[in-house]
C-alpha positions as CSV (number, residue, x, y, z in Angstrom):
1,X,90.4,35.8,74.9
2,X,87.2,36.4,76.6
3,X,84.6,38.6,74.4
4,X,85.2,42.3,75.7
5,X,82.1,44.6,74.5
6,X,84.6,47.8,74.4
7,X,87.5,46.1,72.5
8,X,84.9,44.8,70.0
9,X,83.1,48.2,69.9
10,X,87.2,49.7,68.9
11,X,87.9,47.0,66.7
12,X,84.3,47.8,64.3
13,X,85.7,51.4,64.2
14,X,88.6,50.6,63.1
15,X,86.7,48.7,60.6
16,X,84.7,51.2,59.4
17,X,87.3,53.7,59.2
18,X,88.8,51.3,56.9
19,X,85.9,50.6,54.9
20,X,85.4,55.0,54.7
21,X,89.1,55.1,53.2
22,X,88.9,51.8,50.7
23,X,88.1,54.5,47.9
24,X,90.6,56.6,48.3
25,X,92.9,54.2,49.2
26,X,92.6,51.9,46.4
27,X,93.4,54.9,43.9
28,X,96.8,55.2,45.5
29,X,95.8,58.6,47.0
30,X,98.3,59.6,50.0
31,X,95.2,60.7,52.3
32,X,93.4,57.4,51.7
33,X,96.4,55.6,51.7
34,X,97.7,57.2,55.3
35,X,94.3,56.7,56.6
36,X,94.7,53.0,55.4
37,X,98.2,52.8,57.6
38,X,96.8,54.6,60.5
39,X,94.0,51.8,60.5
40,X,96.3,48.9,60.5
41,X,98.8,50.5,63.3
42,X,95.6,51.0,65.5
43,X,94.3,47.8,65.1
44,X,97.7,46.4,65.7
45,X,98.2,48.4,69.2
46,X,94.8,47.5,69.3
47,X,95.9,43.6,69.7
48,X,99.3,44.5,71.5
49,X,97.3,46.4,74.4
50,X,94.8,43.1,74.9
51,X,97.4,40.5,74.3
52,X,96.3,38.4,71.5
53,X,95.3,39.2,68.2
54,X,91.6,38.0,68.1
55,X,90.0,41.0,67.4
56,X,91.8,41.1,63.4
57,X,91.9,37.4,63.2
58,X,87.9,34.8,63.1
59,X,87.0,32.8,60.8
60,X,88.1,34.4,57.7
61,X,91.5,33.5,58.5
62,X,90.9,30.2,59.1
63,X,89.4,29.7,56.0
64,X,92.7,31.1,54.7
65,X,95.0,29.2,56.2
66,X,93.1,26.1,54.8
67,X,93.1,27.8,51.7
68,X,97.0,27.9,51.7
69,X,96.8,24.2,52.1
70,X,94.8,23.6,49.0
71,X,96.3,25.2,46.4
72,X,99.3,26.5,44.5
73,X,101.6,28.8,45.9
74,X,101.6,32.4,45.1
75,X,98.6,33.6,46.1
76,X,98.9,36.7,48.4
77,X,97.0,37.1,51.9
78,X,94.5,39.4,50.9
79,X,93.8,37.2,48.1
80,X,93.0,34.2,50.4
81,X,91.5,36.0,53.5
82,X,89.5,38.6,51.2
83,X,86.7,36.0,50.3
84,X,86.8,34.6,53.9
85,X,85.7,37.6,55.0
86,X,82.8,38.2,52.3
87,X,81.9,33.8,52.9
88,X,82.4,34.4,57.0
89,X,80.6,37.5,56.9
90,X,77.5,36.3,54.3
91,X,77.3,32.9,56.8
92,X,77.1,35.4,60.0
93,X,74.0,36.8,58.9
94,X,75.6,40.4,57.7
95,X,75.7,42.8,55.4
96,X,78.3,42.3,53.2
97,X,77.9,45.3,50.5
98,X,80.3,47.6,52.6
99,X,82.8,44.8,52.9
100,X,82.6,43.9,49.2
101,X,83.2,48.0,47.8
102,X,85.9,48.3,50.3
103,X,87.6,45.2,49.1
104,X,86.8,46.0,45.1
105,X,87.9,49.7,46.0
106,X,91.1,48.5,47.2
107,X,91.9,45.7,44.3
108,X,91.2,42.4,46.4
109,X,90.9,39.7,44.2
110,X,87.6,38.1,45.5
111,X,86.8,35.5,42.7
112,X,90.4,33.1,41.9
113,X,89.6,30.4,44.4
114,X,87.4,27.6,42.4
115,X,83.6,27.0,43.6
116,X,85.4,23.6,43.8
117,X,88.3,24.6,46.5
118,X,86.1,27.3,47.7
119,X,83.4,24.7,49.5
120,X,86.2,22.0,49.9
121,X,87.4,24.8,52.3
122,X,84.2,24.7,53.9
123,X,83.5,21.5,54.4
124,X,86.7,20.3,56.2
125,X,86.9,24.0,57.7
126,X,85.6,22.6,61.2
127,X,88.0,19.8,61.4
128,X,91.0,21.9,60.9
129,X,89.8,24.8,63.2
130,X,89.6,21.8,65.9
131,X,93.1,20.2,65.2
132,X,94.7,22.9,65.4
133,X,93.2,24.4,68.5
134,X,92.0,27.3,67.0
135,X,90.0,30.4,69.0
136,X,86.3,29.8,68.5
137,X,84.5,31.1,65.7
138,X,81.7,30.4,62.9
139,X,84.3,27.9,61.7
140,X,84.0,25.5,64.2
141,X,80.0,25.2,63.4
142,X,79.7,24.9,59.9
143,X,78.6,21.7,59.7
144,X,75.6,22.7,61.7
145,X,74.7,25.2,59.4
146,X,72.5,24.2,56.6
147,X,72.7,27.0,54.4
148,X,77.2,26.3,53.6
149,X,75.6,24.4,50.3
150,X,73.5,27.3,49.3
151,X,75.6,30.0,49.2
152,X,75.7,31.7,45.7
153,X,79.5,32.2,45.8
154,X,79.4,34.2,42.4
155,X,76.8,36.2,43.9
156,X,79.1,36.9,46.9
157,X,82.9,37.2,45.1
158,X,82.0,37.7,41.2
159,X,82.3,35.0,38.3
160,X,84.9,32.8,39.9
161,X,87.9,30.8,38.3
């Protein structure tokens, strides 16, 4: 799973092709929606053609997968991963307005996981990504990072639960 410069260079315009549709998309419109499809079959040939599926899955999984641990079923994917992404993202030092409209636009819930869960996620995040072997991402240093505590999670996801 070595770092390939081209495949991340694909994978980021698949993203943004994403992020151009989330509008349209998210209003159930058969372009945006289409668009939306074609996105998710590239970005799955995408991970078929280099063997693994790192490019789609860092960090923001993780911290859903932990999430699926902590609390009550029926939560759907989107609404577990969606704030890993906005968290992972915020943590990586990006810009996460484009991320944020594109999940609003599309009706990601951002904001039901408690401030409570949400940093209990964070703070054992490194241990899990090590037990369970996990590909290396801002997960696995965490701890190092000062600034996990002063995140403004509302300011990130909306008023939470």
């Amino acid at each position: 799973m070595a770092y390939l410069k081209t495949i991340a260079s694909i994978a980021d315009s698949i993203l943004q092709e994403a992020i151009d549709c989330a509008e349209t998309a998210g209003k159930g419109d058969e372009k945006g929606l289409k668009r939306l499809l074609d996105c998710l079959l590239l970005q799955a040939q995408l991970c078929n053609q280099i063997g693994h599926a790192r490019p789609e899955e860092g960090s923001e999984h993780y911290f859903a997968y932990l999430a699926e641990n902590l609390v009550s079923g029926g939560r759907s994917h989107g609404e577990l991963v969606g704030p890993g992404i906005l968290i992972m993202a915020k943590l990586q030092g990006q810009d996460i307005s484009s991320l944020k409209r594109a999940l609003n636009a599309c009706h990601v819930p951002l904001a039901n996981l408690s401030e409570e869960v949400i940093h209990k996620i964070l703070t054992d995040l490194p241990r899990y990504v090590q037990t369970h072997n996990l590909p290396f991402g801002i997960a696995h240093r965490l701890s190092e990072l000062n600034k996990v505590h002063h995140l403004e999670l509302e300011d990130i996801l909306g008023p939470l639960s």
